[in-house]
N, C-alpha and C positions, 0 to 999 in steps of 0.2 A: 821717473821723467814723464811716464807717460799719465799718471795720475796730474800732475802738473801741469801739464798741456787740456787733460779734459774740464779743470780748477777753472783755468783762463781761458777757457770756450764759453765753459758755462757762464760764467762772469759777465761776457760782453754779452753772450744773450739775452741773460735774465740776471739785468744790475739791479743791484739793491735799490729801494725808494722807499721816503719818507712814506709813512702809511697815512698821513696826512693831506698833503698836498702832491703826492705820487712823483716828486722831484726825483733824480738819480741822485744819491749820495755815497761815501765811500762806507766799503766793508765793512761790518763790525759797528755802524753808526746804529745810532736809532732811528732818529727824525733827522731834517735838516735845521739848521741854525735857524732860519726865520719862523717855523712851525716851533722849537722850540721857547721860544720867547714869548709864547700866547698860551703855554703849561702854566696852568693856574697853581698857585701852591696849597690850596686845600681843594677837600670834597664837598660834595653836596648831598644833603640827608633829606628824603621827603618821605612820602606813604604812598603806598596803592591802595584801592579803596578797600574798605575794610579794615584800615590801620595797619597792615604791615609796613613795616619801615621797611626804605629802600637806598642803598648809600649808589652815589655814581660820583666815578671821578669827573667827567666833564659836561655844561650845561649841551643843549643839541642848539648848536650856533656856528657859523664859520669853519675852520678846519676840523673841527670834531661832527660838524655836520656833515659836513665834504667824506669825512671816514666811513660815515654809516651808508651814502649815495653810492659810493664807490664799488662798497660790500653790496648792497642790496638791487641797483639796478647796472651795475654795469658786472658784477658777478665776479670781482676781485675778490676771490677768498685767500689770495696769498698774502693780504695784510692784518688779516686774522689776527696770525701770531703775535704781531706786534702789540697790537691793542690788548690783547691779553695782561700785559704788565701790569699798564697802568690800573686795569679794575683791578687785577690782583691786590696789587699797593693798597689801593681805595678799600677792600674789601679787610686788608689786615688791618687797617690804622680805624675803622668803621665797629668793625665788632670783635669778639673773642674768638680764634679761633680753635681753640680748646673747647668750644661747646657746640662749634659747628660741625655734623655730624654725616651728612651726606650734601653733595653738591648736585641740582639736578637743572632744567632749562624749559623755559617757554617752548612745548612743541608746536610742528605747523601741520595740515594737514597733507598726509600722501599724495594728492596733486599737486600740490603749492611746492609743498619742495621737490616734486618729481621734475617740475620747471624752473626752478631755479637752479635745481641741481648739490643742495646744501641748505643749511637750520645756521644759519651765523650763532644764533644763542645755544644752541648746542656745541658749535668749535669753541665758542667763549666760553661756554663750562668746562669743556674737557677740558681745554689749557690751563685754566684757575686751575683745575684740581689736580693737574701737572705739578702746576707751583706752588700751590699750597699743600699737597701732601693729604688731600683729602677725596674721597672717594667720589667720582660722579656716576650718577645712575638715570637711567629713562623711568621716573613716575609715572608719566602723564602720558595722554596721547591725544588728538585732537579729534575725533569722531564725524564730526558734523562737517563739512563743507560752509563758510558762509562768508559775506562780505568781507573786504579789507576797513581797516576801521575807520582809516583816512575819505571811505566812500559814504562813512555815515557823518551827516551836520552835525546833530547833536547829543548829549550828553546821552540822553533818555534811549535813541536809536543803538549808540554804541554798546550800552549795557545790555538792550535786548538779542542784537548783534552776539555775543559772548555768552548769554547763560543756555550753560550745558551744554557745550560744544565741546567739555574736555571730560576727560575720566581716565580714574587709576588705570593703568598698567602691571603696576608692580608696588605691593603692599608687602611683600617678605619684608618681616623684621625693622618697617621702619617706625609701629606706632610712637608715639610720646618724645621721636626723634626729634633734633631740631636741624632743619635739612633749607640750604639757601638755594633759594630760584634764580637764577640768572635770566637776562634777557637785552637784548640790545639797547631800547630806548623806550623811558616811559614819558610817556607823552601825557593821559591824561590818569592813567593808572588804572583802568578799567579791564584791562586782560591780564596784567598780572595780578593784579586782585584777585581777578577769577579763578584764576590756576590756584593762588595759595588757596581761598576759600575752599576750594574741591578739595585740597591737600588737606587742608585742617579738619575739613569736617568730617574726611574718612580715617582718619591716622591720627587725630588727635595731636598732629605734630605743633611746633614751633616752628613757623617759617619769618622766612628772615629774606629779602629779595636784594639783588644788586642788576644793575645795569651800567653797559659804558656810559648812554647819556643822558640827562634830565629836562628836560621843557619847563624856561623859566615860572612859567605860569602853569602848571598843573589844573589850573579849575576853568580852561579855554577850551 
C-alpha cells in the first residue's frame, strides 16, 4: 500500500510530458497525439565535413527544435530519455550495427558543462548504447575553451573556432575500430567533423556520426 500511495505522489508531482511540446500526457505514453502526427516517417543522411556521414531522425525545425531549446537552455535533461529512441530507430535502420563497435559523443569543455550541469550528446550516447547493446566510451575531450559556434558568422570563423580544441583521452584498443560519434544537432557539420577527424587521424578508425537533428541547409 504504501509503495502505492509514494506511485501517486510521485505522479502528480512529476507527470509524464510529451518531450516535444512539454504537454502532460498519460503514463506509459510517449508523445502527445498532436506532436505525434509531425513524426516524419523516414530519416535524413548528410556529412560533416570531411565526408563522414551522419544519419538523424529529425530535421532542426518546430517541435524537434522545441526538443533541443528545452534540453539546452532551459536545462530539461529529463527528456533525454525519450529522445533517445527515435535516434536509436534512426541509427539501426541508417547503418549496420554489427560493425559498429564502440559508441562515443561530441564532448564540451569543463566549464561549459560545469554550467549547464550535463553533455546532452553524451546522455544521447549512453542511452543508444543502452539500446542498442553496444558499448559507449569517452574518446575525446575538449581541451581548449573557445566561442559557441552560433557566436561565429561564418563558415571560415567557425572552422578556425574548432581546430584543435579536442584530443584523444582514451586510445586503449580502439585503432582500425569503426566507433559512432553522436551529438545533438548538426547544424553546419564543422564540429563534428572535427571530433571524427582527431578520431581518424589518431586510431585510424572508421567513424560514422549520428545526431537527433539535422539543418535543412548544411552549407548556411
Amino acid at each position: 500500500m504504501k509503495s502505492k500511495i509514494i506511485k501517486l505522489f510521485h505522479a502528480r508531482l512529476y507527470p509524464e510530458r510529451c518531450p516535444f511540446c512539454l504537454r502532460t500526457i498519460k503514463p506509459g505514453e510517449y508523445l502527445c497525439r498532436d506532436c505525434e502526427k509531425q513524426i516524419p516517417s523516414t530519416y535524413s543522411m548528410n556529412y560533416a565535413v570531411g565526408g563522414y556521414p551522419c544519419c538523424s531522425p529529425f530535421f532542426y525545425q518546430g517541435i524537434f527544435k522545441n526538443a533541443i531549446k528545452n534540453i539546452k537552455f532551459k536545462s530539461n535533461r529529463s527528456i533525454i530519455k525519450k529522445l533517445v529512441l527515435p535516434l536509436a530507430e534512426c541509427i539501426e535502420k541508417a547503418y549496420d550495427l554489427d560493425e559498429i563497435e564502440i559508441i562515443t559523443y561530441v564532448p564540451m569543455h569543463k566549464n561549459e558543462q560545469k554550467e549547464r550541469g550535463f553533455n546532452q550528446s553524451e546522455l544521447l550516447a549512453k542511452g543508444v548504447s543502452k539500446l542498442l547493446g553496444i558499448p559507449c566510451r569517452t574518446l575525446l575531450e575538449k581541451h581548449k575553451e573557445n566561442k559557441r559556434q552560433h557566436e561565429c558568422p561564418t563558415r571560415a570563423q567557425r572552422r578556425n573556432n574548432v581546430k584543435n580544441v579536442y584530443r584523444i583521452c582514451d586510445n586503449e584498443n580502439i585503432k582500425g575500430k569503426t566507433i559512432l560519434i553522436i551529438d545533438d544537432i548538426l547544424t553546419t557539420g564543422i564540429t563534428l567533423g572535427e571530433c571524427a577527424y582527431t578520431l581518424e587521424r589518431f586510431t585510424h578508425s572508421r567513424i560514422l556520426c549520428a545526431t537527433f537533428c539535422a539543418r535543412n541547409n548544411l552549407n548556411e
